[in-house]
C-alpha positions, 0 to 999 in steps of 0.5 A: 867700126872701130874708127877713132873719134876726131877731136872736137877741135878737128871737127869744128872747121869741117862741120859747122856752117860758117854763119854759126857763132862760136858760142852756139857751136860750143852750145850744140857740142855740149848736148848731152844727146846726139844731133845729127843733120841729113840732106835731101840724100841722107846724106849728113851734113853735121853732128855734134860731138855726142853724135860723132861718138855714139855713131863713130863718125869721122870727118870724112863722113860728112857730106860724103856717103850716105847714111845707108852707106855707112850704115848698111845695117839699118837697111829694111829696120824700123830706123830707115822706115821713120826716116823716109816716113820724116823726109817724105811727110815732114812730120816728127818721128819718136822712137827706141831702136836696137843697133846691133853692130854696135850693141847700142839701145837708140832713143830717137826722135827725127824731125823735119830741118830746112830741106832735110831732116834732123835726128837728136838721140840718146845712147840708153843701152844702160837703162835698158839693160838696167830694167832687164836686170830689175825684172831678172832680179825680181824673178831671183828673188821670188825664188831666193823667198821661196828657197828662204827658211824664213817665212815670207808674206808680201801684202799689197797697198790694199792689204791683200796678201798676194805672195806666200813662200813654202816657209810661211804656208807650213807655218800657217797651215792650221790657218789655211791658203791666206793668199788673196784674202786681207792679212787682218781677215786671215789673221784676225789675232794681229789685232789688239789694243797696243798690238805691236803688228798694227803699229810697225805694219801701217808704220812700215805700209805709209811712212816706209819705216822698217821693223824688226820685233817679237810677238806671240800668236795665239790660237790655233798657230800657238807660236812665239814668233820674231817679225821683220816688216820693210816696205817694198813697192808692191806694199809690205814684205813681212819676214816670220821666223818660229823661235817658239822653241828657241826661246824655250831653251833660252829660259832653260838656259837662265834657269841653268845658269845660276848654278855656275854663277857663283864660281864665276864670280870667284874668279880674278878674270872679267867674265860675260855671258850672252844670249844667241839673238845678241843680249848681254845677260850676266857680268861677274864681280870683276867686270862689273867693279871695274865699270862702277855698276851692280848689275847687267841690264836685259837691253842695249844699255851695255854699250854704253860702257864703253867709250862713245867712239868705239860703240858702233863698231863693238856692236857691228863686230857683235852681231856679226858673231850672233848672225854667223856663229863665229868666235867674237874678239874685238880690241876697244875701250871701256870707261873705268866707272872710278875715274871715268877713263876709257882703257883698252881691252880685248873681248873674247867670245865663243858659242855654246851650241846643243846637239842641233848645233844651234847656239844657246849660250856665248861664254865670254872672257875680257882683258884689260890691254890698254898699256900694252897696246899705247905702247904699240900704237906709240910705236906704230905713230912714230913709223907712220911720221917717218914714212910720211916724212920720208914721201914728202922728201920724196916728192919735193926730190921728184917734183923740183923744177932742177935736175936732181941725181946721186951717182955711185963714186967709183963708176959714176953710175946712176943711183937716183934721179928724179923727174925733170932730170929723166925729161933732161936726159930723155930716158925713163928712170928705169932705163937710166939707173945703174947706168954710167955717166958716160954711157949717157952724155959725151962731156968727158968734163964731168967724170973728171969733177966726178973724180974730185968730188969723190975725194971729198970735194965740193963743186959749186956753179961748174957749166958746161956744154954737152950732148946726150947720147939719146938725142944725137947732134943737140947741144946742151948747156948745164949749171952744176953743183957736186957734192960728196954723200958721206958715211958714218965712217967719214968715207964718200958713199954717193955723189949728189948732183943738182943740175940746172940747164941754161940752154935757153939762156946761152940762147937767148944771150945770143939772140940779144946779140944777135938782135943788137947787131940787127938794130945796129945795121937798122940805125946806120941804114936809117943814118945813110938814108938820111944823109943820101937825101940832101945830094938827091934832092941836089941831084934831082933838082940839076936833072931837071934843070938839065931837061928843060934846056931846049937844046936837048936832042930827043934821045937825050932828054929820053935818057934824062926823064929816065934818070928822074924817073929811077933817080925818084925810086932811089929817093922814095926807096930812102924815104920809106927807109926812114920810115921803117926805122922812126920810132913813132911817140903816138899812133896817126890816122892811116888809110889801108893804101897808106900802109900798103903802097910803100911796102910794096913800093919798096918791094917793087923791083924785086916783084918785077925780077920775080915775075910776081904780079901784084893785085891790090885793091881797096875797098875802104877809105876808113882811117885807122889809128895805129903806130904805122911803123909796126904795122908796116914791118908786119906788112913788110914780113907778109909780103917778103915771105909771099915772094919768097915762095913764089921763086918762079912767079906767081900772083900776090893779091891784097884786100881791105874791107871794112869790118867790125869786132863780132864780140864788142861791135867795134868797127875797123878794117 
């Protein structure tokens, strides 16, 4: 099912029951697992947002299929045996299931709710599949340590041996199959007074500290050997590497290196030598005047000849060489032992390497390179601020809040805009650049201004009104100002606009017209209402008079209570008149029929032509405190719009209840 999952908001209406409080909703949406409800039909009857995405529900989903309609493919699984197991036990189910139309690993737990039941589950595809990967990876690399040339020895907590590679087997072969025996009792020649095994095995084995390290074994292994221990779950894992040979060669190579020391020392160049597992073992005069020392060190104190910023990487950069063989070179700064300035130089180094191919020697060359490369990195700091400042100016160009565009000045076609003049135009940027002006806007205004401001005119606060081409029939106002782009030949390279539109502004300037008419006409109707009711109340008082004389015949007192009857309308329609229009100084008091009986009292004639019939019906006296004017014109807007889409009759009901603010607990109607 590929059906795209509906919005929260879409859901909330269809979903939730109507006694759920916002704040709840929003609590169950949030759950990090899915929650479903069921009825006594499997039928679901809520999920929450999670739900809705594992499971890909949709509105129409809800109270509608079943759970097995929808989800055939749990028919006869271990999903439909626990859910009737819940719904016909009431008991609590937890489980894990594979969902296949989905490829979904289901962590699950169902439960009895009211009459049916709940489901509340979590989409574990990824920690499964990662515990697969775990044991796959725990296979590969037992065989990576059995393909491995170094030798591999795993101990566990108990310090019992219970992995041996092919490497290690041969190593220790004078010693015989040590697996399942303890690593001390197999190899009782660890043991010593400062034994650096004991120190870095139980450091490694308790506080999981990794080591690398050399030692000597003796009989009947008589080998020189290079450690690395690392703490793994199953215990220790200990790495053994001979250098028995290699480190005879390295004392070989000492002894040879005497005899060409001494040239090297001639020599006008900073020249160094290391040993293949890393170590700086010679500087000539040259390099060693300019760091002020006498003598290179057998350890890692030649760091700290160069500047402290630069240590890390030179030795990152280095034992990369050492562990790949490739040519070192490597740009950093050394500090200069007369002044203890740090300068740039450049160190070069290639491997020396016997018939084997084994690297017995680096032989290296230094460069002092530091005046040449201020410069270049002047140079480059100087490009960067200019590129900076070159995006900067482009993103205020592209994000300013007016339209911004360059035209060419022969054929006024589109060089540049920016954002808001693309949204303007409605065009992407791709689709209005190179085009003409004409081809975008119908206003034959602007080509003419165009025109002068390719002859070197500025043009300030020009309006005007047009139409674009991509949205036909919507008139659009503009404020402009056009100014030429000169060259360094004086002659006019570009045009530069700055555009802002001023639609809503005509429209709102038409609107206060507008609105200043209506308030116009409210006044004089309020001003006719009130002069109209001094004659009818004359009017109204001779009516009577005329009613009461005891000549009258039957039809014409008939005609005569009729008139006070339509005369009264036509004061009371005056009346509510003066209301609508009297701008109240403070709110009063006022009951829901206060405020709803002249509405509709003056909107009586008007129900009774259209056939409306109107149900009003008050269940509260409680007084409210409002500006009754204004809520009347609301009443009034309500009420017109509702005859309005009954044309051809219809029924208007109106309620009021009492009530009370949820959040605050205010009570009102």
């Amino acid at each position: 099912m590929d059906t795209p999952v509906p919005s929260r908001e879409s859901f909330a209406d269809t979903v939730m029951p109507v006694d759920v409080s916002q704040s709840l909703a929003e609590a169950v949406h949030a759950l990090a697992d899915g929650l479903l409800l069921l009825d006594r039909d499997y039928r679901i009857v809520f999920a929450n947002a999670q739900a809705r995405r594992i499971s890909r529900i949709r509105p129409q989903d809800l109270h509608g299929p079943t759970h097995w309609e929808l989800y055939p493919a749990t028919l006869g699984t271990e999903i439909e045996r626990k859910y009737r197991r819940v719904m016909r036990e009431r008991v609590q189910e937890e489980f894990e299931v594979y969902y296949e139309p989905f490829d979904l690993w289901l962590k699950m737990r169902a439960f009895p709710a009211g009459d049916g039941i709940a489901v509340s589950y979590a989409d574990v595809s990824e920690l499964k599949r990662a515990t697969q990967k775990k044991d796959e990876g725990a296979q590969r690399m037992r065989a990576a340590l059995e393909a491995t040339t170094d030798g591999v020895f795993i101990v566990d907590h108990n310090w019992i041996i219970t992995f041996v590679n092919a490497a290690a087997k041969q190593l220790v072969a004078a010693v015989g199959d040590v697996v399942g025996r303890g690593a001390f009792h197999a190899f009782p020649g660890l043991v010593y007074p400062d034994s650096p095994y004991v120190k870095h095995y139980f450091a490694a084995m308790n506080d999981g500290v990794s080591a690398t390290f050399e030692g000597v074994y003796g009989e009947p292994l008589n080998v020189e050997i290079e450690v690395t221990v690392q703490p793994s779950d199953e215990g220790i894992m200990i790495f053994v590497r001979d250098v028995t040979q290699q480190r005879r060669d390295e004392r070989a190579i000492r002894a040879s290196e005497e005899k060409y020391r001494v040239l090297t020392e001639l020599g006008p160049q900073a020249i160094w030598t290391g040993a293949p597992d890393g170590r700086v073992t010679y500087a000539n005069q040259r390099f060693l005047s300019y760091l002020g020392t006498f003598e290179v060190t057998d350890g890692p104190e030649w760091l700290e000849g160069f500047d402290a910023r630069d240590r890390d990487r030179v030795l990152q950069v280095w034992m990369h060489s050492v562990q790949t063989g490739e040519h070192y070179d490597i740009e950093a700064r050394l500090i200069r032992g007369s002044d203890q300035a740090s300068r740039w130089w450049r160190l070069q180094a290639v491997p020396l390497r016997d018939d084997a191919g084994a690297i017995t020697l680096w032989v290296g060359i230094a460069n002092d390179i530091h005046d040449g490369k201020v410069a270049r990195e002047r140079l480059h700091a100087e490009r960067v601020e200019t590129e900076q400042q070159r995006r900067e100016l482009q993103a205020v160009y592209d994000t300013a809040p007016v339209g911004l565009a360059l035209f060419e000045p022969k054929e006024f076609r589109y060089l540049q805009v920016n954002e808001r003049q693309a949204e303007i135009i409605g065009l992407p940027r791709t689709e209005i650049l190179g085009r003409r002006f004409q081809e975008i806007a119908t206003t034959q205004l602007v080509p003419a201004l165009f025109a002068r401001v390719a002859q070197g005119e500025y043009v300030r606060d020009q309006t005007f009104t047009t139409e674009f081409h991509s949205r036909p029939g919507e008139q659009r106002s503009f404020n402009v100002n056009y100014s030429p782009v000169f060259g360094e030949d004086g002659s006019v390279r570009a045009i530069s606009a700055a555009i802002l539109e001023i639609t809503q502004l005509r429209r709102a300037e038409a609107a206060l017209v507008q609105s200043e008419k209506l308030a116009a006409v409210g006044r004089l109707a309020s001003s006719i209402s009130h002069e109209i009711n001094n004659p009818l109340e004359a009017v109204t008082n001779l009516l009577y008079l005329a009613a009461t004389d005891p000549g009258l015949g039957e039809d014409t007192a008939s005609y005569l209570r009729l008139a006070q009857d339509e005369l009264g309308r036509v004061s009371q329609i005056a009346t509510q008149t003066l209301r609508f229009h009297r701008q109240a100084d403070s709110p009063t008091a006022v009951t829901a029929a206060q405020l709803v009986d002249p509405v509709l009292n003056l909107y009586a004639g008007r129900l009774v032509n259209s056939g409306v019939h109107v149900e009003a019906g008050y269940s509260t006296a409680r007084k409210m405190l409002c500006f009754e004017n204004d809520i009347r014109q609301v009443l009034n807007n309500l009420i017109a719009n509702a005859i309005d889409a009954m044309r051809t009759g219809g029924r208007l009901m109106l309620r009021a209840h009492d009530a009370c603010d949820l959040r605050t607990g205010t009570p009102g109607v």
